[in-house]
C-alpha positions, 0 to 999 in steps of 0.5 A: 500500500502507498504510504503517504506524506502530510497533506500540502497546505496552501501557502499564505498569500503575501502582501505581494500576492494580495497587490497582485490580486485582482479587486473583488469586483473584477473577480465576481465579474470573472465568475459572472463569465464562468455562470454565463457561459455555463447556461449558454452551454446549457441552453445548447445542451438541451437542443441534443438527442439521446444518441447524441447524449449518450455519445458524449457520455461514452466518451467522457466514461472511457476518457475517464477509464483510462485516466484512472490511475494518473487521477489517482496518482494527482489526488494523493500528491496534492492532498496527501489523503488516503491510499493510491490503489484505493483511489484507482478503484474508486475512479473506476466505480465512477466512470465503469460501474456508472456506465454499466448502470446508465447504459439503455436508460433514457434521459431525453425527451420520452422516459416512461410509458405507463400505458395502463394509467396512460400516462408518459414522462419527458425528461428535462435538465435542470439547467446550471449546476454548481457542484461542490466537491470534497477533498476526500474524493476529489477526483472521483467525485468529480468524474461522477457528478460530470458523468452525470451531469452530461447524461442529464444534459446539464452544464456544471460548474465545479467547486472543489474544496481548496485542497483538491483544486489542482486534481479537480481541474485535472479531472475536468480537463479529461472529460471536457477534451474528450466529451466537446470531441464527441458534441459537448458543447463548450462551457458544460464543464468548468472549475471555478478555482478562486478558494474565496468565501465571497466567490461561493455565496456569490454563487449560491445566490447567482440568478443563472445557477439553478441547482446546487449539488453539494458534497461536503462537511456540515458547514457548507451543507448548511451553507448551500442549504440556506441559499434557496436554491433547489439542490442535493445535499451530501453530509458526513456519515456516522456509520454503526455497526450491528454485530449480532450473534447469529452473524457469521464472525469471520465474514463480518471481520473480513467485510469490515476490514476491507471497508474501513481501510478502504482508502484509509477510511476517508469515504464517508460511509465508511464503518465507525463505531461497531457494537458486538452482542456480548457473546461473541464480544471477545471471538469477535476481537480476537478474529480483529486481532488475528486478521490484522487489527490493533486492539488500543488501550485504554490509554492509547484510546485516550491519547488517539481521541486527543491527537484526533479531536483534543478539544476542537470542534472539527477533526485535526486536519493531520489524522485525516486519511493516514494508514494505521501505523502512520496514524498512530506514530502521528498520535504518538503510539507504537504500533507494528508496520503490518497493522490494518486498523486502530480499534479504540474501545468505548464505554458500554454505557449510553451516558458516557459514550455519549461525551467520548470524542471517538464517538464521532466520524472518524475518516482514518483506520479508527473503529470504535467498539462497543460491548453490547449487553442484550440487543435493545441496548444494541440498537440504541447503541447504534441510534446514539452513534447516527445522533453523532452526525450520522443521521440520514447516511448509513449503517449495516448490521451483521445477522442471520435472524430476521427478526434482529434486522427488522429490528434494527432496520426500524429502529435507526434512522440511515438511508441506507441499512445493509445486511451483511455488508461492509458500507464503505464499498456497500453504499456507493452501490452496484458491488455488494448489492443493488443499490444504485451506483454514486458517490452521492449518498443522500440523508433525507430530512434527518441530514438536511438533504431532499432525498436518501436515496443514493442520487444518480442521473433521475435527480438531476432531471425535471420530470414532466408528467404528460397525463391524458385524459383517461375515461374510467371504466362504467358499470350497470350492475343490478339484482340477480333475479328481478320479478315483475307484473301481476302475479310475480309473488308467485315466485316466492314459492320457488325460495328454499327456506327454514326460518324467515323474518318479514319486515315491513310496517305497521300500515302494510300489516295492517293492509294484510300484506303479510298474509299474502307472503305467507302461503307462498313461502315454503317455511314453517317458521316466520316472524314480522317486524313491523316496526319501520316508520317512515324515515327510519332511524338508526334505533329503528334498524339496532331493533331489528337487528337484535331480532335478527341476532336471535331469530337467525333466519335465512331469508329476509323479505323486506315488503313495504315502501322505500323506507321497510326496503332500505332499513331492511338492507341496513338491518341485513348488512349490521346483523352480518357484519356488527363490526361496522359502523354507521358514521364510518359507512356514511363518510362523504366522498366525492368519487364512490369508486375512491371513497374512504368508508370500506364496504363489506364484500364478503358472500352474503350469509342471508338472503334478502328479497325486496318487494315493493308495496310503493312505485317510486323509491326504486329501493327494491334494485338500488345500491342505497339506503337512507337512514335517519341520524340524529335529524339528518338524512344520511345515505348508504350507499354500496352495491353489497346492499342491493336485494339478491331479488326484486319481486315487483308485482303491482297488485301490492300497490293497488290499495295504496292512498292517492297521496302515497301513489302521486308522492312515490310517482314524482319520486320515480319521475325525478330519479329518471329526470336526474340519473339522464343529467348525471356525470355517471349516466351511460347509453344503459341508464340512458335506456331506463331513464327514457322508458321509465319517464315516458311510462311516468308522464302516460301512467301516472294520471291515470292511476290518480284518476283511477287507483284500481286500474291495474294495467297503470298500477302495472305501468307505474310499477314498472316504471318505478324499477326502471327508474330505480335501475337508472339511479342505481348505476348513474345515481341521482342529482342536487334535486334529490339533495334539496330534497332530503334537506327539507324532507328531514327538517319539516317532516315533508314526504320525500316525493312531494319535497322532490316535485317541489324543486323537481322544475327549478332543478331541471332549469338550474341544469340546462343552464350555463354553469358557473362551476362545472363538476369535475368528471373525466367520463362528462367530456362537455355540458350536455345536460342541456343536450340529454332533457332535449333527447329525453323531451323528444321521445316523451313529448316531440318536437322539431328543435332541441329547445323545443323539445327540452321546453315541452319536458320541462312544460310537462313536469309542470302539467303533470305536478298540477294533474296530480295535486302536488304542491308546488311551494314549500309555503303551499305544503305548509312550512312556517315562513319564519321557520324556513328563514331561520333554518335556511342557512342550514338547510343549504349547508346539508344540501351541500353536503348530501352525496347526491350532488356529487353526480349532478352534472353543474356543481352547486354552489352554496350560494346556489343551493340558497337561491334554490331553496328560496325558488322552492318556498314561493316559487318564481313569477315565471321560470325564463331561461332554459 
């Protein structure tokens, strides 16, 4: 091995150099002419392809290949740190194990296709680039970051530290002759020698400098990252070392050896303070001790640690990247020749190693050693070390048991944790394992740097993201059986069953609905709840769910209106799965396909069958649920809710009250007058939408007229599912979320509040927006577009205007056919009531699931005007 001498110093200047050199002025002005002929550089560079790029690249690489051991050879005699054959290696890493992993990879114009996510990336340089490089790998470094640099397309203007400026220049001149033959364009590659601090803040703050690329101490660390300018910052490293029990010792001592005289220690991830589990503390030092280590006394620890750091801040600049022997004649102890490495041991306990000099980073063939009591011990052991100005860098532990290493890899805070490898040569990547090749080790956030990954060609590119626009895909999902037309309870009987719960309410068990089901089931057990109101609540649903809990059925057949069908689906999901709950499963979204509430998806235990006594709700085939929660309407919303059967037969319907039938119709009405408008609507909801309010508009009077006339009960049936197979997939609009606002606050039926602000929901829509809703499948505003398609099957006429305003005139005729009421103040809410709750009401509506599909984003401000609309009206509704 190549000893070395005492590191050169440069001279002081004299009062003759200081008359020779040039005014501060002039120089910054010298320096303003290396920045500006770098961004010219860098304005060229950007102009050249991949095959041009790469082509500069391989010429600066094999440049930088056959130069390797002169650049070596002008690193030790000018700094006089570290080991020649060493340097060799670590200039080959730079230029042959960098061009090995830059080879094929792209970093011009088009570097990554996601075809799946249609998505593609386009490289750009990041423009100037000032970096700052250490006297410890000066010439290695500088190959690196050049290499680089021209594989990215930047232009870097290089800072060396004031002991390596002459190897700097060296390193620079071979790659810039060899890169500007090969299309370099001139200026890409330039040393800014002036060792003055002046000089680097200048630059730091120099408007034509884009990036900073620092390795270096502390110091300048925090320098440059002070400055503002985007960068990467490198610092020192602290490495610890974990040697456990299960670790192969003779392996791990061999591995730590070559790492830690690797260029005599003057790498920074090299090992600094290893701690060894007290069982195999002393094989551990006696196999140091037969391979070549010194173990040092206690007094020879002492007397190191006081040679090294004495009372200083910085390390003495004289121990700096010595071999052993060397180091310890310069620190005044006597050692054979043949010695590899100095072990200094250091107290066990936390306290005291944490005041020990030698606890630091230590660039020379010095390792600290520290006996570990039990593993926990070990490991804060190592913490401490990293707080030792380590943090963010490296650290390694030597172990066969995982469950050590994950304990380890959690518990200290590097960027880099290897297993069973030495970290000096570990880290730098692409010999010991994978990592990516560098000579630039980030520390993330603990080491005030951006990143801890091993920086390489990716950080030194601005990644443009060109993202198309991408439709995702629809859905039209309903029940697996749907029954229809008269006489469809008759396939009741084809249900295998044991025990049945029936739910329904107090008015379909009084109507006999119950009586009708039984003959048709095939079960000899069957219990009713009858318990649902109107509305029902959460306490409504638990009371049915303790039924459940005690009955254990397998079939549970819902019969009623939309309100025994949804407390039925939520009574079915809480008996299966009492681990929910209902503030969680009724989170807000804005996008049922990312929501944060996570529905069950398991197979059903219990069968459900809706049958529909209303025709309206649609509930019997939809993937929702309205509960009362303490007031407020709040919406389940999944498909695990939706029924395994629907049976719609119209006969159930017949005895209904007019004021039930004409509710449930606008209710079946509007869910097809919005899921046609809805951002989510699709060429299969589209169909329903059509047929459903086509059937509305012809049945409905004739049900008012005539409530026994079951060929219209058939149609308004119908209707009502078709209807409810629409909103299910396209879901519904902000007539719906006004709707349920109101509902809940004045007690208003939930079709009648719908027909209230059905009209004025309609004109809202086929408005211009002042805020569009954001969806990628809703290309342009259509909804204009979709009531005119719907008006002109419905109702005719020759233009789109035309059509759109005999829909939206027959909405209204139909309301005033059926005796709806058109105002809030017509359905008897108090005007001073509905003042004082319309603040509140709008924010409710705001917040209602519903708008989320409505193809215009309501504003609050809005939703208010709306509200207003629908307690007295509008003189005359103008604009359409």
């Amino acid at each position: 091995m190549t000893q070395t001498s005492h590191p050169s110093v440069p001279r002081q200047k004299t009062g003759e150099d200081a008359v020779r050199r040039p005014s501060d002025a002039a120089r910054l002005a010298e320096v303003d002419a290396l920045v500006e002929r770098a961004h010219e550089a860098a304005v060229r560079f950007r102009e050249l392809d991949q095959e041009r790029v790469d082509a500069i690249v391989d010429a600066m690489v094999r440049a930088g290949v056959r130069a390797a051991v002169d650049l070596a050879r002008v690193a030790i005699e000018e700094t006089g740190f570290g080991v020649f054959e060493d340097k060799v290696v670590k200039n080959y890493v730079a230029t042959e194990f960098l061009a090995d992993y830059l080879r094929g990879k792209r970093s011009v114009g088009v570097v990554e296709e996601d075809v799946e996510r249609n998505i593609v990336r386009v490289a750009e340089p990041v423009g100037v680039v000032l970096a700052i490089t250490p006297v410890t790998n000066p010439t290695s470094t500088v190959l690196y970051k050049a290499i680089v640099a021209a594989k990215t397309r930047n232009a870097v203007l290089f800072r060396p530290s004031p002991l390596a400026v002459g190897c700097c220049e060296r390193s620079v001149e071979v790659l810039r002759e060899a890169g500007e033959s090969a299309g370099l364009p001139p200026g890409a590659l330039q040393v800014v020698p002036d060792a003055s601090h002046d000089v680097t803040h200048h630059l730091l703050r120099h408007a034509l400098v884009d990036f900073v690329w620092v390795t270096g101490g502390p110091k300048i660390v925090a320098i440059a990252n002070a400055s503002g300018k985007p960068g990467l910052s490198v610092g020192p490293g602290n490495a610890p070392i974990y040697i456990h029990r299960s670790a192969d010792l003779r392996a791990a001592v061999v591995d730590i050896l070559i790492s830690k005289t690797f260029d005599a220690s003057v790498i920074c991830p090299a090992e600094q303070t290893a701690v060894v589990d007290d069982e195999v503390y002393d094989a551990t030092v006696a196999e140091f001790e037969r391979m070549g280590a010194r173990v040092l006394t206690a007094e020879e620890t002492e007397r190191l640690a006081d040679f090294v750091f004495g009372d200083r801040e910085v390390v003495n600049v004289a121990a700096l990247g010595q071999q052993a022997p060397e180091l310890a004649r310069r620190a005044g102890i006597t050692v054979e020749p043949t010695v590899k490495l100095l072990i200094a041991p250091l107290p066990d306990d936390l306290a005291e190693l944490d005041r020990h000099p030698l606890v630091r980073e230590k660039l020379m063939p010095v390792l600290g050693l520290v006996r570990a009591r039990s593993v926990q011990h070990a490991i804060d052991t190592a913490v401490l070390v990293t707080e030792h100005g380590g943090l963010g860098h490296t650290s390694a532990i030597y172990a066969e048991d995982d469950a050590v290493i994950e304990a380890y890899s959690l518990a200290v805070r590097t960027g880099r944790i290897l297993v069973n490898a030495p970290t000096a040569v570990g880290a730098l990547g692409g010999i010991y394992n994978n990592l990516t090749p560098t000579f630039s080790l980030g520390c993330g956030s603990w080491g005030g740097s951006s990143t801890t990954e091993n920086v390489n060609y990716l950080q030194l590119l601005n990644l443009k993201t060109v993202s198309r626009r991408r439709t995702p895909p629809q859905w039209f999902r309903v029940p697996a059986n749907t029954y229809f037309n008269a006489g469809a309870l008759e396939n009741l009987r084809d249900l295998e069953c044991t025990d049945v719960v029936v739910v329904t309410d107090a008015l379909g068990e009084h109507r006999g609905v119950v009586d009708l089901l039984r003959p048709k089931l095939r079960t000899r057990h069957l219990r009713v709840f009858s318990e649902v109101e109107p509305e029902p609540d959460e306490a409504t649903v638990r009371r049915g769910v303790e039924l459940l809990d005690r009955v254990r059925p397998d079939l549970l057949v819902a019969v009623g209106g939309g309100s025994v069908i949804d407390a039925a689906k939520a009574m079915r999901l809480f008996y299966e799965h009492p681990e929910h709950d209902l503030d969680e499963l009724t989170l807000p979204f804005l996008d049922p396909r990312k929501r944060v509430a996570s529905y069950p998806h398991d197979a059903h235990r219990l069968r459900l069958v809706a049958i529909p006594t209303t025709s309206g709700t649609g509930s019997e085939v939809s993937p929702a649920a309205v509960i009362t929660v303490g007031g407020r309407k709040e919406t389940l919303v999944d498909y695990c809710l939706v029924p395994d059967m629907a049976i719609v037969d119209p006969v159930l319907t017949v005895s209904m009250p007019v004021s039930v039938t004409t509710d449930s119709g606008i209710d079946a009405l509007t869910h097809a007058l919005e899921a046609v408008a809805s951002v989510f609507a699709s060429p299969y909801t589209d169909a329903f939408c059509v047929q459903a309010a086509r059937l509305v508009f012809d049945a409905l009077p004739r049900v008012y007229d005539e409530p026994a006339d079951l060929s219209a009960r058939t149609d308004m049936a119908n209707a009502a599912t078709l209807a409810g197979l629409a909103f299910s997939n396209a879901f519904v609009g902000t007539c719906h979320a006004l709707a349920h606002a109101v509902g809940a606050r004045f007690g208003l039926a939930h079709g009648r509040a719908n027909g209230i602000f059905l009209p004025h929901v309609l004109r809202y829509n086929a408005g211009l927006p002042s805020k569009f809703m954001p969806a990628p499948g809703y290309s342009s505003y259509v909804a204009p577009e979709k009531y005119a398609q719907l008006g002109r099957v419905v109702f005719g006429g020759r233009e789109p205007e035309e059509s759109r305003r005999r829909l939206f005139q027959g909405v209204e005729d139909l309301l005033d056919r059926v005796g709806m009421p058109r105002t809030l103040r017509e359905a008897g809410v108090d005007p001073e009531e509905f003042e004082a709750a319309l603040p509140e009401l709008a924010m409710t509506a705001f917040s209602d699931l519903s708008n989320r599909t409505n193809p215009r984003m309501p504003l609050v401000t809005e939703l208010t005007e709306l509200l207003r609309l629908g307690y007295d009206g509008a003189p005359e509704d103008a604009g359409e």
